[in-house]
Each structure stands twice: as structure tokens, then as C-alpha cells.
Backbone as XML, in Angstrom:
<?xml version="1.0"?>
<chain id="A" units="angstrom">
  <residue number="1" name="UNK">
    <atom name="N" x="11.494" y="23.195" z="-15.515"/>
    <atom name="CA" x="12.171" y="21.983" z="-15.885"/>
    <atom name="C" x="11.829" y="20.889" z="-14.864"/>
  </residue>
  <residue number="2" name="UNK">
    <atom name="N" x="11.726" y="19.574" z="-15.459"/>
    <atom name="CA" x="11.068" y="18.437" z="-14.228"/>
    <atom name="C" x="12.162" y="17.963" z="-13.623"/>
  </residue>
  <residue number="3" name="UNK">
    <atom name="N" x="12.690" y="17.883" z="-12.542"/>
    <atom name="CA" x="13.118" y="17.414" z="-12.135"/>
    <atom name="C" x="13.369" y="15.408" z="-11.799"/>
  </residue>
  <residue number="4" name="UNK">
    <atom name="N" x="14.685" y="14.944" z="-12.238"/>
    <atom name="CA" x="14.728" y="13.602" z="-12.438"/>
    <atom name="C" x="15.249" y="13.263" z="-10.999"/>
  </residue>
  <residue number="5" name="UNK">
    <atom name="N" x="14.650" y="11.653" z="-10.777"/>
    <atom name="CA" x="15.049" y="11.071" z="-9.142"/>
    <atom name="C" x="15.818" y="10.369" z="-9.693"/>
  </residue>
  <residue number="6" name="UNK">
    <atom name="N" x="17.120" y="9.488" z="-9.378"/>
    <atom name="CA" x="18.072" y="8.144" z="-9.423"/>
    <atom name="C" x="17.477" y="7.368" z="-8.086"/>
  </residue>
  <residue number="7" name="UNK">
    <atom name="N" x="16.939" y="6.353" z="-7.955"/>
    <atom name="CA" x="17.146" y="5.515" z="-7.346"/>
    <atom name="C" x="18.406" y="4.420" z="-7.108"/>
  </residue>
  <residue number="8" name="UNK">
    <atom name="N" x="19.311" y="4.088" z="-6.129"/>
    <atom name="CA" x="19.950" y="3.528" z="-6.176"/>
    <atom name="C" x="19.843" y="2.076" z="-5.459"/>
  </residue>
  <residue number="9" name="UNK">
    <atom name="N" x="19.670" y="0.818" z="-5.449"/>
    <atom name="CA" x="19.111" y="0.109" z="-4.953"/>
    <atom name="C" x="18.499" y="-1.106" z="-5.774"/>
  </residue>
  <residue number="10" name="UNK">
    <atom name="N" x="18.022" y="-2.365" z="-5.174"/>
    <atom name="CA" x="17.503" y="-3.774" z="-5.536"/>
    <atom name="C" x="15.953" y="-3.861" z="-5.298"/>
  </residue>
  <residue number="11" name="UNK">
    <atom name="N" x="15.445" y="-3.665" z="-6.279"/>
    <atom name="CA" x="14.197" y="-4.045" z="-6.200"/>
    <atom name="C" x="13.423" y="-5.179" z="-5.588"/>
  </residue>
  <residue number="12" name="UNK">
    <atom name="N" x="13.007" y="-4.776" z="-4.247"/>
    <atom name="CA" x="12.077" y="-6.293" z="-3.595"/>
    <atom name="C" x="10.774" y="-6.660" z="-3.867"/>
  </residue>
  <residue number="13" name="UNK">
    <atom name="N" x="10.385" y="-5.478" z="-4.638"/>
    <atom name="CA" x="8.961" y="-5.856" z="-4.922"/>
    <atom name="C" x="7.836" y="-5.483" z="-5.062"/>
  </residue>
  <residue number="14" name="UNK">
    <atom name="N" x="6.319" y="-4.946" z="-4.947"/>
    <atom name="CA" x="5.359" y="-4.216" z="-5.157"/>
    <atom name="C" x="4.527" y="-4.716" z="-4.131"/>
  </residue>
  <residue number="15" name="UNK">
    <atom name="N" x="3.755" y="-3.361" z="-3.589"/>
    <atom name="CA" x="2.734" y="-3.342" z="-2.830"/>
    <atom name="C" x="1.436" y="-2.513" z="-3.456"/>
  </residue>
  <residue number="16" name="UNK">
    <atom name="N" x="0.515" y="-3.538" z="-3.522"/>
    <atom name="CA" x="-0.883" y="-2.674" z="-3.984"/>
    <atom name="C" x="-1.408" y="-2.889" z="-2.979"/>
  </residue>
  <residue number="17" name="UNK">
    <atom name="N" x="-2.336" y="-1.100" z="-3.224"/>
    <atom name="CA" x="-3.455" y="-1.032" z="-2.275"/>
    <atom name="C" x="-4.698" y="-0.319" z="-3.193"/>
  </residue>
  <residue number="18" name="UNK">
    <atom name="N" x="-5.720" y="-1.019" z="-2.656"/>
    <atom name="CA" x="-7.137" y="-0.939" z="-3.861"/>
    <atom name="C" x="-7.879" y="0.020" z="-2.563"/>
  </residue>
  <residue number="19" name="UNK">
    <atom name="N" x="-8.515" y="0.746" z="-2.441"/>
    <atom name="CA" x="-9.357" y="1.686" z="-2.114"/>
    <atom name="C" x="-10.733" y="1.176" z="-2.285"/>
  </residue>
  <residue number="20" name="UNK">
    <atom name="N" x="-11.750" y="1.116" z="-1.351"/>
    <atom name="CA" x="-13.025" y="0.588" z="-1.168"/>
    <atom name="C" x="-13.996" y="1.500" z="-0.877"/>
  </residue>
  <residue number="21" name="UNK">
    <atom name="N" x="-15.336" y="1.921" z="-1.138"/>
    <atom name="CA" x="-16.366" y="2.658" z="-0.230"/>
    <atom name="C" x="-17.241" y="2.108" z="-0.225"/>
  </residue>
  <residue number="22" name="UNK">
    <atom name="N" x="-18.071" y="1.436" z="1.030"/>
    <atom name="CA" x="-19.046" y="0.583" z="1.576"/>
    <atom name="C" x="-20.311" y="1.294" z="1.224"/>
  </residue>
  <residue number="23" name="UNK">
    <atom name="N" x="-21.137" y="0.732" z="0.447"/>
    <atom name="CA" x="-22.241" y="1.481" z="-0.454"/>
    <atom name="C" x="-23.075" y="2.255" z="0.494"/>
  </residue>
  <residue number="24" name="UNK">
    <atom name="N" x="-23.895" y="1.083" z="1.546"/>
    <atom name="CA" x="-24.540" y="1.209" z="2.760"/>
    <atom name="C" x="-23.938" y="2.375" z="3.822"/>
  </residue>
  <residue number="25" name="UNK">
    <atom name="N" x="-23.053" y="2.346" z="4.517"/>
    <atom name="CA" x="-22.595" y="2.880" z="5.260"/>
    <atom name="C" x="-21.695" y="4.204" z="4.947"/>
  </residue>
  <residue number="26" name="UNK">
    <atom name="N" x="-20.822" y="3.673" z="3.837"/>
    <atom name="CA" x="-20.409" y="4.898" z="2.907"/>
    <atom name="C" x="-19.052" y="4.850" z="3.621"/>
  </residue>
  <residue number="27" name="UNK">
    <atom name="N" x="-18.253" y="3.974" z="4.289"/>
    <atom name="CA" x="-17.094" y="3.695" z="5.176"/>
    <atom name="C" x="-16.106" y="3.085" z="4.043"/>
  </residue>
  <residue number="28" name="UNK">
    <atom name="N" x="-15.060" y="3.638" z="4.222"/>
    <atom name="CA" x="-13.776" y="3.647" z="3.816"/>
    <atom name="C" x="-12.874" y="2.157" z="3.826"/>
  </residue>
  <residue number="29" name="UNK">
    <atom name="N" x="-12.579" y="1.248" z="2.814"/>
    <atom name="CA" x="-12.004" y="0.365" z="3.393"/>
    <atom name="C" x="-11.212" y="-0.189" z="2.615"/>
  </residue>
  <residue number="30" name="UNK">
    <atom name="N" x="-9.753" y="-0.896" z="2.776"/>
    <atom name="CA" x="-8.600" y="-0.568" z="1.899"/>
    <atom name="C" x="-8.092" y="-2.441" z="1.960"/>
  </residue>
  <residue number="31" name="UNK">
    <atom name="N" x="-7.706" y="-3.018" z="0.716"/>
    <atom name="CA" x="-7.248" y="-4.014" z="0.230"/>
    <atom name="C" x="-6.042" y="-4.012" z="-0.245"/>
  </residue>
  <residue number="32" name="UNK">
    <atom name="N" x="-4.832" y="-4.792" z="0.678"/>
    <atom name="CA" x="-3.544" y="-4.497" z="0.665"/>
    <atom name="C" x="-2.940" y="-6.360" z="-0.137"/>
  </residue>
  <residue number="33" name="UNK">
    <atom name="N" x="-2.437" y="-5.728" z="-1.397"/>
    <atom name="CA" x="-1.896" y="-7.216" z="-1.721"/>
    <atom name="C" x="-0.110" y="-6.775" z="-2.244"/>
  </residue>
  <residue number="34" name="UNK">
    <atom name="N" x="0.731" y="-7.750" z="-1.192"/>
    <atom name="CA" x="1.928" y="-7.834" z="-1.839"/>
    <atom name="C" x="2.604" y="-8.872" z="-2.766"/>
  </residue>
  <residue number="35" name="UNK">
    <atom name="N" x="3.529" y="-8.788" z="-3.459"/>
    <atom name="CA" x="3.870" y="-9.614" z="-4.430"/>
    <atom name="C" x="5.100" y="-10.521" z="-3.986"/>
  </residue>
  <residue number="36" name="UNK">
    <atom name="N" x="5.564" y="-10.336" z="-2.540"/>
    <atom name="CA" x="6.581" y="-10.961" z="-2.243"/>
    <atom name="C" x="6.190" y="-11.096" z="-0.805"/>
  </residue>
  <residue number="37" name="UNK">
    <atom name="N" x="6.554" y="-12.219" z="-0.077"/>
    <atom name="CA" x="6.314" y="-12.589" z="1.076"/>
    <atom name="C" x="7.355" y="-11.970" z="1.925"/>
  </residue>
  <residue number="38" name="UNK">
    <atom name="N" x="8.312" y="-10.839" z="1.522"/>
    <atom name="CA" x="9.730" y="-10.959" z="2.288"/>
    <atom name="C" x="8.777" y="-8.921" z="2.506"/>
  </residue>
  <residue number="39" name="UNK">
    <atom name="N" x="7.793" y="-8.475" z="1.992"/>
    <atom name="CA" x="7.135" y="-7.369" z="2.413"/>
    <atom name="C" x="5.938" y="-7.220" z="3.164"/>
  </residue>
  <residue number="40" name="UNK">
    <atom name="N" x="5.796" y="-8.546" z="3.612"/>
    <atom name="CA" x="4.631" y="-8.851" z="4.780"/>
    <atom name="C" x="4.505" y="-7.865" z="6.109"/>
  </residue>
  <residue number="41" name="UNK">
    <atom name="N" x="5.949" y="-7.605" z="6.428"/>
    <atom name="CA" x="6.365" y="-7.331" z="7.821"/>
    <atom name="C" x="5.523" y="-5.446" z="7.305"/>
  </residue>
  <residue number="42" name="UNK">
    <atom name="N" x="5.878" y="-5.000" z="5.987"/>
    <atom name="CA" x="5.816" y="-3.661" z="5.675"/>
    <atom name="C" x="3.858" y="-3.318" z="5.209"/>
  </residue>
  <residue number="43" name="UNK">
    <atom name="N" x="3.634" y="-4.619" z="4.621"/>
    <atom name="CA" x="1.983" y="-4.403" z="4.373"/>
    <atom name="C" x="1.120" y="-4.542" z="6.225"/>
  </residue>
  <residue number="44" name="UNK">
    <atom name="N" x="1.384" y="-5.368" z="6.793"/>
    <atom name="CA" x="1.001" y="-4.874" z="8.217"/>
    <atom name="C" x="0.978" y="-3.439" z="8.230"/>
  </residue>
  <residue number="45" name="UNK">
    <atom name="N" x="2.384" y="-3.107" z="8.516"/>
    <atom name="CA" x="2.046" y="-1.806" z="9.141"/>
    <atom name="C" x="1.228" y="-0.726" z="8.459"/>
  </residue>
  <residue number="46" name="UNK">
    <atom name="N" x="1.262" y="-0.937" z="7.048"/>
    <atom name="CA" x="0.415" y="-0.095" z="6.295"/>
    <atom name="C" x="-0.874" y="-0.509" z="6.750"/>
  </residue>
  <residue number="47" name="UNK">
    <atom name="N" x="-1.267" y="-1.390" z="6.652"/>
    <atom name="CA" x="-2.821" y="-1.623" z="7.355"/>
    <atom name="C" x="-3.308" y="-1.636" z="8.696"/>
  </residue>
  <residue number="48" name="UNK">
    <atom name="N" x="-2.757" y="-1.476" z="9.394"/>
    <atom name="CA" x="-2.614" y="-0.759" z="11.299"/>
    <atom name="C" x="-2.811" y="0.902" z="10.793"/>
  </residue>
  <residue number="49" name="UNK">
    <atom name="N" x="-1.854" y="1.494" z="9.771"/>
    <atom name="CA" x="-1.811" y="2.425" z="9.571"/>
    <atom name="C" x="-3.446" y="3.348" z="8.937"/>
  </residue>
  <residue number="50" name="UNK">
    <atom name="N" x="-3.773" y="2.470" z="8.081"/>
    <atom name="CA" x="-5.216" y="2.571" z="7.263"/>
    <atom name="C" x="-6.413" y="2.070" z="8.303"/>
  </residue>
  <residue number="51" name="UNK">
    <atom name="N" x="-6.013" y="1.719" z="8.789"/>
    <atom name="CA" x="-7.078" y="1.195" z="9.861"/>
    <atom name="C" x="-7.748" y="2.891" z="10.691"/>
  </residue>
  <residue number="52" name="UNK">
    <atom name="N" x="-7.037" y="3.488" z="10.842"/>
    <atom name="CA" x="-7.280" y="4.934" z="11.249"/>
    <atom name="C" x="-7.676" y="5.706" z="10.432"/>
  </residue>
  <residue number="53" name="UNK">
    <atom name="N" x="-8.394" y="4.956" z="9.033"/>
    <atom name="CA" x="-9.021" y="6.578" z="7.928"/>
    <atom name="C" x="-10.345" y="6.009" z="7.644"/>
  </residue>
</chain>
């Protein structure tokens, strides 16, 4: 049986991240776009974070 989540909470918003591979080099590299300026502080750290793969 699948198991269902409840979220409880206000939706602030969406974070995409697009996935890249550098043809030449064959290096890993990641495109972070948010939809709200109030998740800036949270797409940083994801990309400090990606910066290490």
C-alpha cells in the first residue's frame, strides 16, 4: 500500500535546478532558477552545495 504525506504549511514557492554536461570536458554543471526572490537566501546554498559534484 503507498503510503500518503500531508503537508501542513504556505507555499513560498519553486526552485528549479536543470543539470548540465560540458560536451568537451564532460564536467558536471547545474542551473539554479527560483520563482520568488524571498528563496534567494536557499538557492545560494544549494549552489555552494553543487559546486562540490
Amino acid at each position: 500500500m503507498k503510503e500518503e504525506k500531508i503537508l501542513l504549511g504556505q507555499k513560498k514557492g519553486n526552485i528549479t535546478i536543470q543539470v548540465y554536461r560540458e560536451k568537451n570536458t564532460n564536467k558536471t554543471f547545474f542551473y539554479l532558477k527560483s520563482d520568488s526572490d524571498s528563496l534567494l537566501p536557499i538557492v545560494d546554498i544549494l549552489e555552494d552545495t553543487l559546486k562540490n559534484y
